[in-house]
VMD Tcl script that draws the C-alpha trace (Angstrom):
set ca {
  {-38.62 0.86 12.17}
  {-36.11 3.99 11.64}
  {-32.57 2.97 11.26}
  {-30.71 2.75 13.98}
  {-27.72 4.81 15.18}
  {-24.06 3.31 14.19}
  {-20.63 4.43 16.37}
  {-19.99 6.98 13.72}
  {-24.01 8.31 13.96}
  {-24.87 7.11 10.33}
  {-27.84 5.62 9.91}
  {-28.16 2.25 8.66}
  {-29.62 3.03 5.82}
  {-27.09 5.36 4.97}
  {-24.76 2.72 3.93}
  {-24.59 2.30 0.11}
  {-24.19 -0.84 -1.65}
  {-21.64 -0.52 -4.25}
  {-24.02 -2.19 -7.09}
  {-25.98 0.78 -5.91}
  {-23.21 3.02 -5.90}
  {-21.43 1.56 -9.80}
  {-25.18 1.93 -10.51}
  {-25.15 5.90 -9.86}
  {-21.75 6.31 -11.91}
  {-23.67 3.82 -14.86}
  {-26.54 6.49 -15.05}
  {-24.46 9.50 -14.69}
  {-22.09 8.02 -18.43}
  {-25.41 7.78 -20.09}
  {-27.59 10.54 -18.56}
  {-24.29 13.51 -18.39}
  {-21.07 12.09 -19.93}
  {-19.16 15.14 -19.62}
  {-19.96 15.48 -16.62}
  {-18.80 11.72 -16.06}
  {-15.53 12.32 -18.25}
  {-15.00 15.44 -16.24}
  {-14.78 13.92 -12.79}
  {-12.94 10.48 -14.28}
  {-10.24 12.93 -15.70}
  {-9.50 14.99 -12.44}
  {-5.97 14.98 -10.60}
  {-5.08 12.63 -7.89}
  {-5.21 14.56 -4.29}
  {-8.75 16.30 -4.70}
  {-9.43 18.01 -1.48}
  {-12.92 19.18 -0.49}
  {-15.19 19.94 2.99}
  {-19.11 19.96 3.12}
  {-21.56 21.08 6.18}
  {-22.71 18.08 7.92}
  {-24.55 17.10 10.99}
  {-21.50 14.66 11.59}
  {-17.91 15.88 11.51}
  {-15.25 13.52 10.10}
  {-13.21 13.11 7.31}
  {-13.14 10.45 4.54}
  {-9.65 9.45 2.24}
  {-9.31 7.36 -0.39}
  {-5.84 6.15 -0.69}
  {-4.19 3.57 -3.59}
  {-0.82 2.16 -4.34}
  {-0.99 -0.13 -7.41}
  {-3.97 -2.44 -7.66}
  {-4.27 -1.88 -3.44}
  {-7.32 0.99 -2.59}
  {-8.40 1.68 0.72}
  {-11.11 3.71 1.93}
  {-10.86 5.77 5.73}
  {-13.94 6.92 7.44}
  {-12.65 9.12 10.42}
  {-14.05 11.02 13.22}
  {-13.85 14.63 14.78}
  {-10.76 13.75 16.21}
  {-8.87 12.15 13.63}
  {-9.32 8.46 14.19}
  {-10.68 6.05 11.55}
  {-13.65 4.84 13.07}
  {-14.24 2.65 9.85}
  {-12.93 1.33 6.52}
  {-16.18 -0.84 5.32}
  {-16.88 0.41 1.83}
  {-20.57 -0.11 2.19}
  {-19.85 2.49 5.39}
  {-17.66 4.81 3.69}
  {-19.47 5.56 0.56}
  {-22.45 5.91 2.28}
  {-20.80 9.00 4.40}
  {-19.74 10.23 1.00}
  {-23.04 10.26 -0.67}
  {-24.43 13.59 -1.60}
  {-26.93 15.60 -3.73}
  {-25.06 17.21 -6.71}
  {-26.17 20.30 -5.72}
  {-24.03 19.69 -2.01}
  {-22.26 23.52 -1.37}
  {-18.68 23.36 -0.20}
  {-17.14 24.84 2.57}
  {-13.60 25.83 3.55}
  {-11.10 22.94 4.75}
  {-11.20 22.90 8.31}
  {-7.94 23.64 10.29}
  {-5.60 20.40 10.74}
  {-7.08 19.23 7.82}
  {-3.87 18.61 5.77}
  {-2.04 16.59 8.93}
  {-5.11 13.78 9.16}
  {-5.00 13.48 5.90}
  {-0.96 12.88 5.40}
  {-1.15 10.95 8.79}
  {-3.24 8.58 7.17}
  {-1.33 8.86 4.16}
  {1.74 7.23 6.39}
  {-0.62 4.68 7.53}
  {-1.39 3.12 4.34}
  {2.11 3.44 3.20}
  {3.00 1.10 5.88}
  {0.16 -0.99 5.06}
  {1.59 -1.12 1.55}
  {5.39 -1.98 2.72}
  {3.61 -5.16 5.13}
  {1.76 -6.11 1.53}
  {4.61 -6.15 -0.16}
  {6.69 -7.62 2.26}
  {4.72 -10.56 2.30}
  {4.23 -10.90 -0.95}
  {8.41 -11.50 -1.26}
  {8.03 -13.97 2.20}
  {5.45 -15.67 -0.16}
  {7.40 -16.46 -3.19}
  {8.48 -19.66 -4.07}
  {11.74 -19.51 -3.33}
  {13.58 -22.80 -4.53}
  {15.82 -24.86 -1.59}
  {19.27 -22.54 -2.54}
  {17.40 -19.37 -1.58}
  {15.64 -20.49 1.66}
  {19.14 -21.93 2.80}
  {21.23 -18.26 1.93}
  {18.89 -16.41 3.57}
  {18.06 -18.42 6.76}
  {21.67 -18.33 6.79}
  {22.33 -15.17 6.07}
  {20.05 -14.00 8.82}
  {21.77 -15.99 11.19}
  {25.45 -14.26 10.50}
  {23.07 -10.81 10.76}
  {22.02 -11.80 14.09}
  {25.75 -13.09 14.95}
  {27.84 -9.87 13.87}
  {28.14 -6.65 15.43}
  {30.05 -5.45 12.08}
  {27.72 -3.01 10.33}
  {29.16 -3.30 6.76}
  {28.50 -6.89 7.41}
  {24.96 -6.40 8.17}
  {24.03 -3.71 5.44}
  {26.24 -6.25 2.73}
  {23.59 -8.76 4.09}
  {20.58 -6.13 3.91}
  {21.21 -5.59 0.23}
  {22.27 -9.22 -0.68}
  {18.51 -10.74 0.94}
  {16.30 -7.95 -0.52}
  {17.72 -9.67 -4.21}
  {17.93 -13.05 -3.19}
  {14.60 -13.12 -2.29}
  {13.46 -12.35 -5.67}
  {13.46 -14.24 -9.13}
  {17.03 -15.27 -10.41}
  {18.86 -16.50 -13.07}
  {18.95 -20.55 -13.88}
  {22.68 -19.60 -13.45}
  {22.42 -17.87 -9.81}
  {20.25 -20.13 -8.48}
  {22.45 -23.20 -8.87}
  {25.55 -21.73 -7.42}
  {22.88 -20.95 -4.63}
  {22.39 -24.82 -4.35}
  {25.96 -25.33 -4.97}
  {26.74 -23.45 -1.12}
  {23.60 -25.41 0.09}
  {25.18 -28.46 -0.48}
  {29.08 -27.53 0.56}
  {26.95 -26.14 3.60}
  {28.67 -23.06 3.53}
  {27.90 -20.94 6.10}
  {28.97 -17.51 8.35}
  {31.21 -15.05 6.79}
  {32.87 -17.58 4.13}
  {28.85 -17.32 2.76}
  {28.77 -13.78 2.50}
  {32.18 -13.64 0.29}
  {30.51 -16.24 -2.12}
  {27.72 -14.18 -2.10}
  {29.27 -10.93 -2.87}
  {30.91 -12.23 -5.56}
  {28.22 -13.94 -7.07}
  {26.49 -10.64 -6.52}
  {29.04 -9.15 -8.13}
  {29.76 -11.68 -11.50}
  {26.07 -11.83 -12.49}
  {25.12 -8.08 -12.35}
  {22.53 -8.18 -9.45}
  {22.71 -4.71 -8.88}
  {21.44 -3.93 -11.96}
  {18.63 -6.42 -11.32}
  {17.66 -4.91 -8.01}
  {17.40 -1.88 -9.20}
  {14.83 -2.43 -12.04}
  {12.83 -4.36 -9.47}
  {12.90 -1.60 -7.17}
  {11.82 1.21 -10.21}
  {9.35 -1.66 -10.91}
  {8.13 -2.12 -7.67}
  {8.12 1.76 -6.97}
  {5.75 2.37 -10.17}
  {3.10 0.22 -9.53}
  {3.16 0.78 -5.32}
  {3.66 4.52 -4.47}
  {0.93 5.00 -1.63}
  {-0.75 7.99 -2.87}
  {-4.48 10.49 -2.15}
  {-7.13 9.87 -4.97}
  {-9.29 12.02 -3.06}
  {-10.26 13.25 0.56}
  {-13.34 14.94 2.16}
  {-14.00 16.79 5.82}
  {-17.13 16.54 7.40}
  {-17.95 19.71 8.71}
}
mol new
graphics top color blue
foreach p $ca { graphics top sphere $p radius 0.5 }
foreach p [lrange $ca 0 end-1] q [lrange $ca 1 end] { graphics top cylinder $p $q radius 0.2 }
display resetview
């Protein structure tokens, strides 16, 4: 029996495996490898547009170690993000002609963009919610929230925005028992914060917190590999 028709009108068979697919780029090395070295070499944000009898769009996004793949329709809307799905839409003879980027093509594409950066800031985010944080750092924090909830001051709240994104992270032997030290003197409210500030302040966390963040920002910057309209 034919394959059926799917929401996005592929054809069942049209999906492609991705033994099937790492298969294709296996032959391609060995059969053409400049050809193979050619494509593996080209610039991050690719933009192309075929003739099809389905009109979409397909992006391929990364930040770090984190890809994602978007299958969308005529109107913009990701209708799918199944590899096996995707890649099959992408398939092509080499011989494929291109044709001229449809209009709006640039604002689906950097809408999507968004998307996954927001995907990537969740990831992230829980990642940190994750850690193991020892008993000192749960106890700062949970109260630290609770004086962020309390206060209408706003220099209190951004002191406490800056002081959680680093106390959330991996500290000193040194840091971490003065941590314990205000868990156990149950120190708490605005007498909390000034402990924290200065321990902030006597143990360089700045400086920590910012090579974390030029850390974090190298391996995570949501960016386009490639992207293809449908047309």
């Amino acid at each position: 029996m034919a394959g059926q028709l799917d929401l996005w009108g592929a054809l069942d068979d049209e999906f492609l495996d991705l033994n099937e697919a790492e298969e294709i780029l296996r032959q391609l090395r060995k059969d053409n490898p400049g050809e193979y070295e050619r494509i593996a070499s080209l610039r991050d944000g690719i933009r192309t547009a075929r003739p099809s009898l389905q009109r979409g769009l397909y992006v391929f996004c990364q930040a770090g170690r984190f890809q994602q793949l978007f299958l969308l329709d005529e109107k913009s809307e990701v209708v799918s993000r199944d590899i096996p799905k995707v890649v099959g839409a992408v398939k092509c003879a080499p011989d494929a002609k291109a044709a001229p980027l449809p209009d709006g093509y640039n604002k689906a594409v950097m809408a999507i963009q968004r998307g996954f950066a927001e995907d990537v800031r969740h990831r992230e985010a829980e990642r940190t919610y994750t850690a193991n944080l020892t008993h000192g750092q749960l106890y700062v924090l949970r109260e630290l929230r609770i004086l962020f909830e309390a206060t209408q001051d706003e220099d209190i709240k951004q002191n406490i925005n800056v002081l959680e994104k680093v106390l959330r992270g991996p500290l000193t032997g040194a840091v971490k028992r003065e941590l314990n030290q205000l868990r156990r003197n149950s120190v708490t409210g605005e007498s909390l914060l000034k402990n924290l500030i200065r321990t902030y302040d006597q143990h360089n966390l700045k400086d920590t917190a910012s090579q974390r963040t030029l850390a974090m920002a190298d391996r995570t910057i949501p960016r386009i590999i490639c992207s293809e309209a449908f047309v």
